[in-house]
C-alpha positions as CSV (number, residue, x, y, z in Angstrom):
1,X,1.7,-6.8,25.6
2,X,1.0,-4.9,22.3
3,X,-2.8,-4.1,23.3
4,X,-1.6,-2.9,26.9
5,X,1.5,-0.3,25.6
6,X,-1.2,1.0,23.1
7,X,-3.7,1.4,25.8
8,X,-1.4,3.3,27.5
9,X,-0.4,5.3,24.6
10,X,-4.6,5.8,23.8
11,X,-4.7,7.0,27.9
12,X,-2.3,9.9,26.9
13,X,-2.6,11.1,23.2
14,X,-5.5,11.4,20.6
15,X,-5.1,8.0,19.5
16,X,-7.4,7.3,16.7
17,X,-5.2,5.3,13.9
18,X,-2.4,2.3,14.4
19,X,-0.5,1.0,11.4
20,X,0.1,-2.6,11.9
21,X,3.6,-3.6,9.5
22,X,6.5,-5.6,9.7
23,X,8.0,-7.7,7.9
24,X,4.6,-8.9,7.2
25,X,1.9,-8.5,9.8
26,X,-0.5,-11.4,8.7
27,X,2.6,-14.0,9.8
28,X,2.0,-13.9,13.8
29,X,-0.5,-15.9,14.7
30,X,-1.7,-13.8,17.3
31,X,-2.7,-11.2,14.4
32,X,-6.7,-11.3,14.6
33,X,-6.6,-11.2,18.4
34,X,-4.5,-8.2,18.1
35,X,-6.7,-6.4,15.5
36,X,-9.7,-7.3,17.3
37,X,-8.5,-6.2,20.8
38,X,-7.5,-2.7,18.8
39,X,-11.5,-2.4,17.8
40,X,-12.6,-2.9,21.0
41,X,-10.4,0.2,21.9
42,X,-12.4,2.0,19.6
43,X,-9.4,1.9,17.5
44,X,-8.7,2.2,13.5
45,X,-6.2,-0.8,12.5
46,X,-4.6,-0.2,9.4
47,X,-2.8,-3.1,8.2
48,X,0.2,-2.7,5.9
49,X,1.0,-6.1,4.1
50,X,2.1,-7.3,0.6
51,X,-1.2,-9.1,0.5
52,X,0.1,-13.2,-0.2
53,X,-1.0,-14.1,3.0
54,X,-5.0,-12.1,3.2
55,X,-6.4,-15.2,2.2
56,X,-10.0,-16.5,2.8
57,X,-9.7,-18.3,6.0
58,X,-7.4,-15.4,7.2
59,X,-10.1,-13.0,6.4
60,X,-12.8,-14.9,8.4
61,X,-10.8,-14.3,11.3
62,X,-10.7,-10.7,11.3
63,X,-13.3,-8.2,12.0
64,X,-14.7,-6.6,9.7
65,X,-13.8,-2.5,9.1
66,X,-10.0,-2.7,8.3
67,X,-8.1,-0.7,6.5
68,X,-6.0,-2.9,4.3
69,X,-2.8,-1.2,3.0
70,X,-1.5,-3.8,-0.6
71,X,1.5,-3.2,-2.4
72,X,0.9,-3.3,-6.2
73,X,4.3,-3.5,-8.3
74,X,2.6,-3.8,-11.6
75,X,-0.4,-4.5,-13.7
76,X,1.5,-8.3,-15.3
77,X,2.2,-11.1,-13.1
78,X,5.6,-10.5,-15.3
79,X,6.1,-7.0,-13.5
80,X,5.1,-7.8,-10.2
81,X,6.8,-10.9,-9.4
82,X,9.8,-9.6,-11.0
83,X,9.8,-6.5,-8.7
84,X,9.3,-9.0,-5.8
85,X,11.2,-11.6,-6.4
86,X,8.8,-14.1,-6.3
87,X,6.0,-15.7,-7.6
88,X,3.1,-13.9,-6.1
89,X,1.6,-11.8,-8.4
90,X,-2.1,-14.5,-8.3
91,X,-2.7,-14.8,-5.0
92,X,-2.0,-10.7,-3.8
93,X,-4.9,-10.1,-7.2
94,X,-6.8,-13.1,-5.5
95,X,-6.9,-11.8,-2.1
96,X,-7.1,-7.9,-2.7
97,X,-10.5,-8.5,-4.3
98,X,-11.7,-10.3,-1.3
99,X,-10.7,-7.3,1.0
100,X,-14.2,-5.3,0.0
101,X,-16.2,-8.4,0.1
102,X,-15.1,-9.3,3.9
103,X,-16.0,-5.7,4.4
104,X,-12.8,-3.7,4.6
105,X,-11.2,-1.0,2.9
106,X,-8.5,-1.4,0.5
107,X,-5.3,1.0,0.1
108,X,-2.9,0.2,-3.1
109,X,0.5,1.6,-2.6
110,X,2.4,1.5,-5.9
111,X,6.3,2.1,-5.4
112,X,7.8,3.3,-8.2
113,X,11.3,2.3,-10.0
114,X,13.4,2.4,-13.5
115,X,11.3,-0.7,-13.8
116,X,7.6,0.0,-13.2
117,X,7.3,3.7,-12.9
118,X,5.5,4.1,-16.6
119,X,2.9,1.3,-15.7
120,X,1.7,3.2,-13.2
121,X,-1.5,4.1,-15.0
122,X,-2.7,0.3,-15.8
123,X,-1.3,-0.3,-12.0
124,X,-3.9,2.0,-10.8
125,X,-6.4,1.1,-12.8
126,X,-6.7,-2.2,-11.6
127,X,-6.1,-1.7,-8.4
128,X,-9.8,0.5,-8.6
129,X,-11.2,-2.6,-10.4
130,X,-10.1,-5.0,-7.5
131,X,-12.1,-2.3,-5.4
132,X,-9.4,0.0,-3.6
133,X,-10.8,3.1,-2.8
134,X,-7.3,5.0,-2.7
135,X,-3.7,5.2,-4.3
136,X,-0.3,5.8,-2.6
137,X,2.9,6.6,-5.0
138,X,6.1,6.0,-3.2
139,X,9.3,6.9,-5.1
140,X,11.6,4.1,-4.5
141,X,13.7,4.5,-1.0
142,X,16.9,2.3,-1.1
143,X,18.3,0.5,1.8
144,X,22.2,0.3,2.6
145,X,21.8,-3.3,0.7
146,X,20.2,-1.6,-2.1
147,X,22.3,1.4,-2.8
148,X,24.9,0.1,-5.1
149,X,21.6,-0.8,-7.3
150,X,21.0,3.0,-7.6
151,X,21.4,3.8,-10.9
152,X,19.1,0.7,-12.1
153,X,16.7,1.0,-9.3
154,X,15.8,4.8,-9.0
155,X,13.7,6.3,-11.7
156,X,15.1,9.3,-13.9
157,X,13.0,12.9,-12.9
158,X,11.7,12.6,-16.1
159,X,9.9,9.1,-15.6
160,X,8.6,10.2,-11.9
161,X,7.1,13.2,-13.9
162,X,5.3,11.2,-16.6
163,X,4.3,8.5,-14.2
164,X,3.0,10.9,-12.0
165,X,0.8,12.6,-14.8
166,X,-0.1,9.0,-15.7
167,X,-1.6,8.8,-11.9
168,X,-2.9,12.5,-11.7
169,X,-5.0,11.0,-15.4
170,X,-6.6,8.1,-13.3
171,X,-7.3,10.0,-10.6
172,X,-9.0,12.6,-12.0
173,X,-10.7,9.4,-14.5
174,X,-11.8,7.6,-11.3
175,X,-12.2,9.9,-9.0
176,X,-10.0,8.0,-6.1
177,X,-7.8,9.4,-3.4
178,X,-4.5,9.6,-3.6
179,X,-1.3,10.6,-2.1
180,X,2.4,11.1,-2.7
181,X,3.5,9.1,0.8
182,X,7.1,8.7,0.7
183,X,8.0,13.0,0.0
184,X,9.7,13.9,-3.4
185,X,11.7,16.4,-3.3
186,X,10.6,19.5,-4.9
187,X,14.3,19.8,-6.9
188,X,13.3,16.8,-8.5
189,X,9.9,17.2,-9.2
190,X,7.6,19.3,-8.0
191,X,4.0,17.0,-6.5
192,X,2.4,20.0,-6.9
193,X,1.9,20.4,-10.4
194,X,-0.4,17.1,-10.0
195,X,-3.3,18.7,-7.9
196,X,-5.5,15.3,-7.7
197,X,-2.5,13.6,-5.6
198,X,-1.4,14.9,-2.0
């Protein structure tokens, strides 16, 4: 069903790309079928997960030349699993490093709050030794459940400023890609004062 509406969709656009999210992707079983049956459409799968479940065995399963898409909350088990509310913080380190090795690419998306934001920095840093070849920032984006959490959730301008210099710093270090994915808006802080992020 999924392979024949993006077939169709392939037949009448410029299809190159499809984003494969959820919930979490890596759950259906189905899942390396799917990816594979997207390559032999001669198509790009970009999978967008928060990496606990990109184990070995799943790995062997998929072909190689994915483009992996990992949260990263923080550079400290502490951090992360706070942010996530779990215990997870091991096995996402664990299974990012095998993306490269299974011959994939690796995307680190880093979403920013009161919590994390100035940790951005070490963040990034690590994600470049676990061998991700590009950044995203996302500014936190609250959900109706998450909205009376505002004012403890959201980081100050101030914070998204420093964190993004803290980014721009690594960027330029590394000499990575990154990009501001969820927009900012300029009367809060203007992205493009940090030329190294898009």
């Amino acid at each position: 069903e999924i392979l024949r509406t993006v077939k169709g969709v392939q037949e009448e656009t410029s299809l190159e790309y499809v984003a494969l999210s959820g919930g979490e992707p890596l759950l259906r079983r189905d899942f390396p079928e799917i990816v594979a049956g997207l390559m032999r459409l001669n198509l790009h799968p970009i999978v967008i997960t928060n990496g606990v479940l990109l184990s070995e065995s799943v790995l062997l399963r998929l072909p190689q030349g994915i483009h992996f898409e990992i949260t990263l909350l923080g550079p400290t088990a502490s951090l992360h699993d706070r942010l996530a509310g779990r215990h997870v913080f091991e096995r996402v380190i664990r299974n990012m490093a095998r993306v490269e090795r299974f011959g994939s690419q690796l995307t680190v998306a880093f979403v920013a709050t009161r919590f994390n934001a100035l940790h951005v920095g070490e963040t990034a840093e690590l994600a470049i030794a676990l061998g991700a070849t590009s950044l995203m920032f996302n500014r936190v984006n609250l959900t109706q459940r998450l909205r009376p959490l505002a004012r403890k959730l959201v980081p100050s301008r101030e914070m998204l400023r420093e964190s993004l210099h803290r980014l721009e710093g690594v960027v330029r270090k590394y000499g990575v890609g990154a990009v501001c994915s969820v927009p900012i808006p300029p009367c809060i802080v203007e992205v493009s004062e940090y030329p190294s992020i898009r």
